[in-house]
Each structure stands twice: as C-alpha cells, then as structure tokens.
C-alpha positions in Angstrom: -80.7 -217.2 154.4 -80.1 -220.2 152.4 -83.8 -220.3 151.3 -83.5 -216.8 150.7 -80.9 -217.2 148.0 -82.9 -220.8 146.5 -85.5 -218.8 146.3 -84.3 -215.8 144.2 -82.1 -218.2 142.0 -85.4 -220.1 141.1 -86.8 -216.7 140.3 -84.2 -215.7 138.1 -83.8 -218.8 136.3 -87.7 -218.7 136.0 -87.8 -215.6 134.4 -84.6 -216.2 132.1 -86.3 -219.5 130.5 -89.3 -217.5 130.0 -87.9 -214.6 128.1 -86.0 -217.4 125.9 -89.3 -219.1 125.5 -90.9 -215.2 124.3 -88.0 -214.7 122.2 -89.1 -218.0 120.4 -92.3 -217.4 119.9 -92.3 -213.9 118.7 -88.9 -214.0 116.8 -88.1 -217.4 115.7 -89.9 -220.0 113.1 -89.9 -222.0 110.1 -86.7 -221.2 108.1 -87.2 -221.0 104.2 -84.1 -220.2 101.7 -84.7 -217.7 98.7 -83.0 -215.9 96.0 -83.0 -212.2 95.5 -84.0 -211.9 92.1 -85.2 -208.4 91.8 -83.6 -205.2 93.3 -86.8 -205.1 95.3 -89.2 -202.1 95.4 -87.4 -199.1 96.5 -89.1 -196.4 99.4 -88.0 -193.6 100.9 -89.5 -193.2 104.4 -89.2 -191.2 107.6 -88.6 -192.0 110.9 -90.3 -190.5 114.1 -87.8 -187.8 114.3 -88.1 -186.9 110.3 -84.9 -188.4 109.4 -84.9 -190.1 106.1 -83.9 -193.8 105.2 -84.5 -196.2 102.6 -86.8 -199.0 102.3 -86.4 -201.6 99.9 -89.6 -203.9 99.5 -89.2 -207.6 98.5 -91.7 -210.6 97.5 -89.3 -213.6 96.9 -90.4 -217.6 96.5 -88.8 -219.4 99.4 -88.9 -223.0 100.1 -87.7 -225.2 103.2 -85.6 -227.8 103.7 -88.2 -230.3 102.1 -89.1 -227.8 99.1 -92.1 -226.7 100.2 -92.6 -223.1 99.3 -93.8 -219.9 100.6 -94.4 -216.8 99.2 -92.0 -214.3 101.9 -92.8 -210.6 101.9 -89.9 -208.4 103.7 -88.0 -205.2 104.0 -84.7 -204.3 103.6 -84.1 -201.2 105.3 -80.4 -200.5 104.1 -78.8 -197.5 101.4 -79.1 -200.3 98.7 -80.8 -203.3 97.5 -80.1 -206.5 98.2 -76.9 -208.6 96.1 -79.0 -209.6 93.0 -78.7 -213.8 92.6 -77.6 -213.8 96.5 -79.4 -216.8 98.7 -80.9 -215.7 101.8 -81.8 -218.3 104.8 -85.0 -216.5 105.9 -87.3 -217.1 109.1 -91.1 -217.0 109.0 -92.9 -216.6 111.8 -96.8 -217.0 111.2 -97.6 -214.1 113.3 -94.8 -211.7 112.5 -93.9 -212.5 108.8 -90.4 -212.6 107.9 -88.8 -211.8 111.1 -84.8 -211.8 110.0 -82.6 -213.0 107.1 -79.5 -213.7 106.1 -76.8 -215.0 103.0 -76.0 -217.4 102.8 -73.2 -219.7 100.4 -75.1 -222.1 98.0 -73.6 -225.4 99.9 -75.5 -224.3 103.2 -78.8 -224.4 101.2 -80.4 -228.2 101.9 -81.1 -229.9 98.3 -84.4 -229.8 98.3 -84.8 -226.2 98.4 -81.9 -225.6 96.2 -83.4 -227.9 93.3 -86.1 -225.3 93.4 -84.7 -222.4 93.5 -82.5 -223.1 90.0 
C-alpha cells in the first residue's frame, strides 16, 4: 500500500512539472516593452459560431531589458484599441509570436528599453 501511494505521488508530481515545463515552452519567452503608438489596424471578424468581434492589428518596436529591439506583431481582440502612448511589457515566444501583454507604469520599464522607446 505504501508503494502504491509513492508511486502515484511520483506520477502526479511527474506529470505536474511537465505541464509547467509545456506551459513554458509554448507560452512563455523573451519579454520586450513597447509603446502603442497607433490605434492599430482595426478588423471585424467572426467566430466559429458567426458571432462578430473586433480585431485590432498592431506592429509596435519593442526592446528588452538591454535595448535590443524587435519588431512584435499582435492582436488585440477587444471593442477598442489599445490606450494610445500606453507601455506594454510583451512576451515573445520564437515559435508562437507575441503570446500575451500587458501595461505597464513607465518606472517598471528597465532603462535601457525606456531610453529607446522616448
């Protein structure tokens, strides 16, 4: 019994580190700050069940933490653009793109990044 219950604790912990591990891989990345300085390119989709929803395409200049830039390509998929002049802190993944953003306030931008982007 007691090897019985080692056993399926090492299988769950097992399969918990490898779903963090996935989660890593396919969402996480290099994080890059930007400025939303266009009201982005505005869509009007569908979804699967032919429900309408806007899309708001954006191509911003983001740089990391050392200044080093990257051109990021996203969507906003909300009933309005994004706050014109806002900072976003914005992960790249190389295989998925820009996988999520965020604001953030001007002081949480390192210096680097934030010399470039003035």
């Amino acid at each position: 019994m007691k090897k019985l219950l080692i056993g399926l604790v090492t299988i769950i912990v097992v399969v918990i580190a490898g779903l963090k591990i996935a989660e890593q891989v396919v969402m996480g990345g290099d994080i890059y700050y930007a400025q939303v300085t266009t009201e982005g390119e505005r869509k009007e989709e569908r979804d699967d069940t032919g429900r309408t929803f806007l899309k708001f395409d954006y191509s911003l200049p983001g740089f990391d933490k050392d200044g080093n830039e990257k051109q990021l390509e996203f969507s906003a998929i909300k009933d309005r653009p994004l706050r014109k002049d806002a900072y976003l802190k914005v992960t790249w993944n190389k295989n998925k793109g820009v996988t999520s953003y965020e604001e953030v306030k001007k002081p949480e931008i390192p210096q680097a990044a934030q010399l470039k982007l003035n």
